[in-house]
C-alpha positions in Angstrom: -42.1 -30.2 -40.0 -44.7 -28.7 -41.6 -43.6 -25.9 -44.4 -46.2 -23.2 -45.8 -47.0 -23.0 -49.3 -48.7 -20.9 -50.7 -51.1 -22.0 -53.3 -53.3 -21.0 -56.1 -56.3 -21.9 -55.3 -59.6 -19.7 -54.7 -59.4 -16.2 -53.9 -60.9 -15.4 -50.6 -63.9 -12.9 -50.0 -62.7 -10.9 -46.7 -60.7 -10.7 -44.1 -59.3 -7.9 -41.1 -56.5 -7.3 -39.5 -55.6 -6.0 -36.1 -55.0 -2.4 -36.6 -55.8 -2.3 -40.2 -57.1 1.4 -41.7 -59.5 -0.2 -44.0 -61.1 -3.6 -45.5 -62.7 -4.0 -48.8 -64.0 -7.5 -50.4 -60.4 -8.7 -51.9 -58.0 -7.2 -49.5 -56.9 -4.7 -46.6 -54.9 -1.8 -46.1 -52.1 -1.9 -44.0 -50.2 1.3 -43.1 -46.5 1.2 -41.5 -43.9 3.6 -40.6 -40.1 4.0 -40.0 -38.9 6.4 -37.2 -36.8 9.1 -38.5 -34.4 8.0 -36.4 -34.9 4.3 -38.3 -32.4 2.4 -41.1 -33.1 2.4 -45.1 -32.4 -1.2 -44.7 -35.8 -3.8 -45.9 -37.1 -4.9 -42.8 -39.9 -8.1 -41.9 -42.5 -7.6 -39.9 -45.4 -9.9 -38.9 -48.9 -8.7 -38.7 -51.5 -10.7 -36.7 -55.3 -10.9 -38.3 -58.2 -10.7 -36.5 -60.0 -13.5 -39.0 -58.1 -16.5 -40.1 -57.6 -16.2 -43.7 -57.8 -19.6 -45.9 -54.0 -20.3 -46.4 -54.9 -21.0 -50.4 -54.8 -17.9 -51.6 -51.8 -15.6 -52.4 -51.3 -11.9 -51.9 -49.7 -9.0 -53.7 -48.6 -5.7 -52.1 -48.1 -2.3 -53.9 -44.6 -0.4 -52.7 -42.3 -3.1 -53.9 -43.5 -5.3 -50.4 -43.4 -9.2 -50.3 -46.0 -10.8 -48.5 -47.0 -14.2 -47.1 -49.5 -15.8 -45.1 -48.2 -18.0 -42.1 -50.4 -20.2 -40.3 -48.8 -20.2 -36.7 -50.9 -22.7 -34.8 -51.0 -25.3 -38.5 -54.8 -25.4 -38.2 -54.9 -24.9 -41.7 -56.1 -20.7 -41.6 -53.3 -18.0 -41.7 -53.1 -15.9 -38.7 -50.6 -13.7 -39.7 -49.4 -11.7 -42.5 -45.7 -11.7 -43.0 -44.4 -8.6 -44.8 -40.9 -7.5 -47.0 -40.9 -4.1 -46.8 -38.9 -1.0 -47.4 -39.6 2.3 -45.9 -37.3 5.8 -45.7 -36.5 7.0 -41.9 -39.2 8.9 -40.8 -41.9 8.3 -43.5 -45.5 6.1 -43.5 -46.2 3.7 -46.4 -49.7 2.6 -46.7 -49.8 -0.7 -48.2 -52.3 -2.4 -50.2 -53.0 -5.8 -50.5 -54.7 -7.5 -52.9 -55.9 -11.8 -53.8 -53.6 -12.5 -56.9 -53.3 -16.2 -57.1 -50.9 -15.5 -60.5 -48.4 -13.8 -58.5 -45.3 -15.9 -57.6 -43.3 -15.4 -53.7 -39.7 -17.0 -54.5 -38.0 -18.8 -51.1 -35.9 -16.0 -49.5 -35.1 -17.8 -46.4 -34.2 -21.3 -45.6 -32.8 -23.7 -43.0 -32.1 -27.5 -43.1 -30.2 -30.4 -41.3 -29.0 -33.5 -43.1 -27.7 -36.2 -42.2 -25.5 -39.0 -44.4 -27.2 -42.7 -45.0 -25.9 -46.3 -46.1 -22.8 -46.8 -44.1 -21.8 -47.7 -40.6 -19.9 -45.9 -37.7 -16.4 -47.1 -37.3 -16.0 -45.6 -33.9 -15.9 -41.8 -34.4 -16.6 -42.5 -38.3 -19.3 -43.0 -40.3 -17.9 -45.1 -43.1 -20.0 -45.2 -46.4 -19.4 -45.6 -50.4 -20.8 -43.1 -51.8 -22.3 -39.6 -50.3 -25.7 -39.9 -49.8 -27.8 -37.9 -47.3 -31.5 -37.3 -46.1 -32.7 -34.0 -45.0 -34.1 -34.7 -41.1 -36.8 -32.2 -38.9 -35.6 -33.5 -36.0 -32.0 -34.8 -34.6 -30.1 -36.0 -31.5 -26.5 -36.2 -31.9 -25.1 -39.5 -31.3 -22.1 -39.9 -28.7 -19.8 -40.7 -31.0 -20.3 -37.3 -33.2 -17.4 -35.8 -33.1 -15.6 -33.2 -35.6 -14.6 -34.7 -38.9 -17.4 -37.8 -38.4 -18.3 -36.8 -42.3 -21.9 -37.9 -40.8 -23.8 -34.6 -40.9 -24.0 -32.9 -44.5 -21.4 -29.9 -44.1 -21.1 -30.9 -40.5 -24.2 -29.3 -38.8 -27.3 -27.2 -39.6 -27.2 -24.4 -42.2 -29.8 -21.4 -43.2 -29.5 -18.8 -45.2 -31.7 -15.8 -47.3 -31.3 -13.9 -50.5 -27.6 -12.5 -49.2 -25.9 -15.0 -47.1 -25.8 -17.5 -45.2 -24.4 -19.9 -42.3 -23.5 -23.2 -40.5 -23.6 -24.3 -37.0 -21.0 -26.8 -36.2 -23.4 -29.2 -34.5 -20.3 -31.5 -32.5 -18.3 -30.2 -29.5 -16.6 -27.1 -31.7 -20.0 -25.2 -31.6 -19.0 -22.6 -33.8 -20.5 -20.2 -36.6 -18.8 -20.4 -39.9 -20.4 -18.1 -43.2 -21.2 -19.0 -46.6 -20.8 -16.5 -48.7 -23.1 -16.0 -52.3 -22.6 -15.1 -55.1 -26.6 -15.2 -55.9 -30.0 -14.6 -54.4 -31.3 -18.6 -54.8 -31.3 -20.6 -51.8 -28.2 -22.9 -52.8 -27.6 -25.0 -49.4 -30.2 -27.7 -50.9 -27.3 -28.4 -53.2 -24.4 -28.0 -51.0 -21.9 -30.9 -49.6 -23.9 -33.3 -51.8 -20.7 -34.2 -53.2 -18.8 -34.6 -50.3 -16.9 -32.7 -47.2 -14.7 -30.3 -49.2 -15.6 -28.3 -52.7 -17.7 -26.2 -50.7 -14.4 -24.9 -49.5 -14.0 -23.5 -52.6 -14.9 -20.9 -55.5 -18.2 -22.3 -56.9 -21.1 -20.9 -59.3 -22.9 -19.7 -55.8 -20.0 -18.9 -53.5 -18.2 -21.0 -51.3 -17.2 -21.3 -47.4 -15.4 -18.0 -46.7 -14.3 -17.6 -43.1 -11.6 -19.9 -41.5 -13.1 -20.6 -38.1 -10.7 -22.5 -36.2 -9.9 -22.4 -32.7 -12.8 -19.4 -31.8 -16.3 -19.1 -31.5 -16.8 -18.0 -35.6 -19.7 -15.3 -35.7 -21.8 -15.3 -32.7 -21.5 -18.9 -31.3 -21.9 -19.6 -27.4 -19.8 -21.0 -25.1 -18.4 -20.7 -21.3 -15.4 -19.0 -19.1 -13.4 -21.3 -17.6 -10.4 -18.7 -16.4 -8.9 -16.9 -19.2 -10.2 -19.7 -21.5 -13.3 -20.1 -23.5 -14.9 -23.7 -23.4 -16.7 -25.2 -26.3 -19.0 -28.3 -25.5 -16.0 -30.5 -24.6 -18.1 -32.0 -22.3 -21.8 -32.5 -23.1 -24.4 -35.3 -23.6 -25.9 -34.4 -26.5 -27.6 -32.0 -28.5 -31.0 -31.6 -30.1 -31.9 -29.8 -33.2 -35.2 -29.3 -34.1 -36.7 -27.2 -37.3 -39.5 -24.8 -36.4 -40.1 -22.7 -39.7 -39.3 -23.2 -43.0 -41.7 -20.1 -45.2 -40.6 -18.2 -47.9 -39.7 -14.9 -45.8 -38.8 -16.5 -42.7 -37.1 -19.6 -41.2 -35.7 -20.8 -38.1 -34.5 -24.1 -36.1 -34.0 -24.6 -32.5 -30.4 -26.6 -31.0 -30.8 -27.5 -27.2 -27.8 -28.6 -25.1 -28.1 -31.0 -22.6 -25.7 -31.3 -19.4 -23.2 -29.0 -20.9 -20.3 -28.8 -18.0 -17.8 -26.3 -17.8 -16.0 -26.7 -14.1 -18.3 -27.8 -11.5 -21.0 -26.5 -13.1 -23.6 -27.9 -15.1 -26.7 -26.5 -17.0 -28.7 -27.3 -20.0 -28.7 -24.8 -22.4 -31.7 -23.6 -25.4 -31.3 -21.8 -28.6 -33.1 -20.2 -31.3 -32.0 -19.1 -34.6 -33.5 -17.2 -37.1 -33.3 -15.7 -40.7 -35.2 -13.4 -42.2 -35.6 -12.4 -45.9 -33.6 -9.4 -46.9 -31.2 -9.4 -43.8 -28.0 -9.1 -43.6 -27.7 -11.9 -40.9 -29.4 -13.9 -37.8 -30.9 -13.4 -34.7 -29.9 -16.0 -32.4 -32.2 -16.4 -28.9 -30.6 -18.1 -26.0 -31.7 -19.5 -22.3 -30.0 -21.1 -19.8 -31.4 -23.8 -17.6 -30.4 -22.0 -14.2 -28.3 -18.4 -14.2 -24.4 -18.5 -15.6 -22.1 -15.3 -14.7 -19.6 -17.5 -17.5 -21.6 -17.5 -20.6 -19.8 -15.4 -23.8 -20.2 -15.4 -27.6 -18.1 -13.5 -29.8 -16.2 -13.0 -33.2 -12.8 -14.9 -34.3 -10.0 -12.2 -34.9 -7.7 -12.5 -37.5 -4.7 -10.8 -37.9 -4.1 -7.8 -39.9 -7.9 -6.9 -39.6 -9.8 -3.6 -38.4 -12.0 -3.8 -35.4 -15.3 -1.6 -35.2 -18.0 -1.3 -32.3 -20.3 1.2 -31.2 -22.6 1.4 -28.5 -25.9 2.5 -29.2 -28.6 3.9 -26.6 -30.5 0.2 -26.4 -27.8 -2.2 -28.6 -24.2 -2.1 -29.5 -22.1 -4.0 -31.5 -18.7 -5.5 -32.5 -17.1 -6.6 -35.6 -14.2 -7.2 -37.8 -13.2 -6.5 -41.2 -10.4 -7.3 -43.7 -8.3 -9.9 -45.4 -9.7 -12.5 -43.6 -11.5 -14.7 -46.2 -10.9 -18.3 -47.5 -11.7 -17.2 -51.0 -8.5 -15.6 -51.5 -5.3 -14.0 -49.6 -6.5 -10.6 -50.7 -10.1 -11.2 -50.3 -12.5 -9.4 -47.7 -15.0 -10.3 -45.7 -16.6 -8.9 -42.9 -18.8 -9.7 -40.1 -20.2 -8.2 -36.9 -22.1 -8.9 -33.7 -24.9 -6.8 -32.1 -25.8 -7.7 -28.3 -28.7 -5.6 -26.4 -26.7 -3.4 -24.2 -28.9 -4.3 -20.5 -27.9 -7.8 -20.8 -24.1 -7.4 -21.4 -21.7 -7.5 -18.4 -18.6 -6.6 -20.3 -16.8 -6.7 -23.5 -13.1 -8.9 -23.3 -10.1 -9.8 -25.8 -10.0 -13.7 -25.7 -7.2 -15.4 -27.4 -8.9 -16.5 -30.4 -12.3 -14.4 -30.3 -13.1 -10.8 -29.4 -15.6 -11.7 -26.5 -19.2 -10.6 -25.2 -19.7 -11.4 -22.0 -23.3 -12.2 -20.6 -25.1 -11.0 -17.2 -26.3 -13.9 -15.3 -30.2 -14.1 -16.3 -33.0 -16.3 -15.6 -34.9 -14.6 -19.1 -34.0 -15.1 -22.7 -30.9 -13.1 -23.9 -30.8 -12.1 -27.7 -28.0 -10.5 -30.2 -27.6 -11.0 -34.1 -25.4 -12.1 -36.3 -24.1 -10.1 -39.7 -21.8 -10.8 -42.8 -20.4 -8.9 -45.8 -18.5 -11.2 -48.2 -18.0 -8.3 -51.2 -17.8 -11.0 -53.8 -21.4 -11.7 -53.0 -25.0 -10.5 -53.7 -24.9 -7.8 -51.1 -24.1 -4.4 -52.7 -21.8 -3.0 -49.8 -18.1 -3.9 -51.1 -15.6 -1.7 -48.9 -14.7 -0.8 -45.4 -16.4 2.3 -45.4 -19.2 0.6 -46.7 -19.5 -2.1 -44.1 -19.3 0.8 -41.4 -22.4 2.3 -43.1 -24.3 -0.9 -42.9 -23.1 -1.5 -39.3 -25.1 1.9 -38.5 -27.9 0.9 -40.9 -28.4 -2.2 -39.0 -27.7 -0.7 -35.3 -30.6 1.7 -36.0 -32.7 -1.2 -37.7 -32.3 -2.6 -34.1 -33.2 0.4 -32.1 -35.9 1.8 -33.8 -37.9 -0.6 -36.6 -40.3 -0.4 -39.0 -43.5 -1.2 -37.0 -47.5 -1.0 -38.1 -49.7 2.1 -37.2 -53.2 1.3 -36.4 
């Protein structure tokens, strides 16, 4: 797929933006506000030009805002500018942005797929030597995949940004499990090189931190069937497919084909995707016909507190407590936010606290959030993680947007 970098090359003469104040010979003004009614928390938003802009020349911001161009359509001229930014509730920031090919964007968001070369299956197996794995764009699981093949690089697709990160179980388990990090980097690159289990444990950048088992993890789909929640037991195959890769944004597709719970059966699409300075994911989903079955939801461990809140257009749910692999007494925290017209009901499943979907022929959407308080995010308590669950409810409801 392609990835944009941005180079130093040339610096461009002009350019304009939709909505844009004003437009001089080496850059543009962009103003932007935050509701007072808005979150503290930094925030991405994409604005769309009016010209294409040559993608060889990089951009600075004033306000402590991280930009980058993104070519949308890969013809080669930026149509949008992505922006970092931070803005208090209820104030305007006027931003300016000026050609600086000496300035330096770092990767703040990243996803990849890999998958494990020079062996053989040995039915559900893949037998090699030695751990060796290329990175793939595109994928179709095999029939044989199964849990445990040690044929995907820790087991499925992972992404991450400057705060946290995750993996998606790409087998018949179809759950969300968290990596939690202990620096800013992007680190998966590096991760499961040497195998299928140090990243289960305490490393320079973190480690695996949430014991997934039987339920959903954070925010994974899957189907009714009674009082029971169905994984992909029974499936043909899935499809992952990376879309973005930039330095503020990524995302991947998976689409599920034939997935049969009961007599039904219905292919199903999603979308995931990370933005720098979040605290999580937003995960997109469709359904090839309308489901009145189909849930996500969070694994509950013993011992831990539950929080939700339901907000005027979003709510959320979410767990925190002693409920890390890092340590008996470590803490970690996580929470799902689902838009409050598509939900039908919230549930107590066995192993997961449950959202349960309205039957919809449209998209439905909901993100994903983590806390590990050994990490790089500065929240490290409860109380903490209840702030940030408002700070990110109202990030939801009421963002940062661009005045024209």
């Amino acid at each position: 797929m392609y990835k944009t970098k941005l180079s130093s090359l040339a610096l461009m003469t002009a350019f304009l933006v939709s909505g844009c104040g004003s437009q001089t010979n080496d850059g543009m003004q962009i103003k932007i506000k935050n509701p007072a009614n808005g979150s503290p928390l930094s925030q991405v938003i994409n604005v769309p030009l009016n010209n294409q802009v040559s993608m060889q020349t990089q951009y600075k911001s004033d306000h402590n805002a991280k930009v980058e161009l993104v070519d949308n359509d890969q013809d080669g001229q930026a149509d949008t500018a992505r922006l970092l930014v931070n803005v208090a509730p209820g104030q305007q920031q006027t931003l300016q942005l000026t050609a600086d090919n000496n300035v330096t964007l770092a990767d703040m968001a990243h996803v990849e797929l890999s998958r494990r070369t020079g062996g053989h299956w040995d039915g559900k197996d893949y037998k090699a030597d030695a751990f060796t794995f290329e990175p793939v764009d595109h994928f179709v699981t095999p029939p044989q995949l199964t849990d445990h093949s040690y044929y995907l690089r820790y087991e499925g697709p992972g992404w991450e940004n400057d705060k946290i990160g995750f993996r998606l179980y790409l087998d018949w388990r179809n759950a969300i499990d968290i990596y939690g990090k202990k620096t800013s980097d992007m680190v998966l690159p590096g991760v499961g090189l040497d195998g299928y289990e140090s990243y289960h444990h305490s490393s320079d950048w973190g480690q695996d931190v949430l014991k997934v088992g039987k339920a959903l993890g954070v925010g994974a789909l899957g189907r009714l069937d009674g009082d029971n929640v169905m994984h992909f037991q029974q499936h043909e195959n899935m499809t992952y497919q990376q879309l973005t890769n930039d330095k503020l944004s990524a995302s991947f597709s998976v689409d599920y084909k034939n997935w049969t719970v009961g007599d039904k059966t219905i292919d199903l699409s999603t979308h995931y995707q990370v933005n720098a300075g979040d605290n999580g994911a937003t995960i997109t989903a469709s359904t090839s016909e309308p489901v009145d079955n189909l849930v996500t939801g969070l694994v509950k461990h013993p011992n831990t507190v539950k929080l939700q809140k339901r907000g005027e257009t979003w709510g959320y749910i979410a767990r925190y407590g002693k409920q890390s692999l890092a340590g008996d007494d470590d803490e970690l925290g996580f929470a799902l936010f689902y838009r409050v017209d598509q939900v039908e009901r919230l549930l107590d499943g066995q192993y997961d606290d449950l959202v349960q979907f309205k039957p919809s022929s449209d998209s439905i959407e909901y993100h994903i959030v983590a806390l590990w308080p050994q990490g790089v995010q500065p929240q490290k308590t409860q109380q903490q993680f209840a702030e940030l669950l408002d700070q990110e409810l109202a990030k939801l409801q009421h963002p940062v947007t661009q005045v024209n």
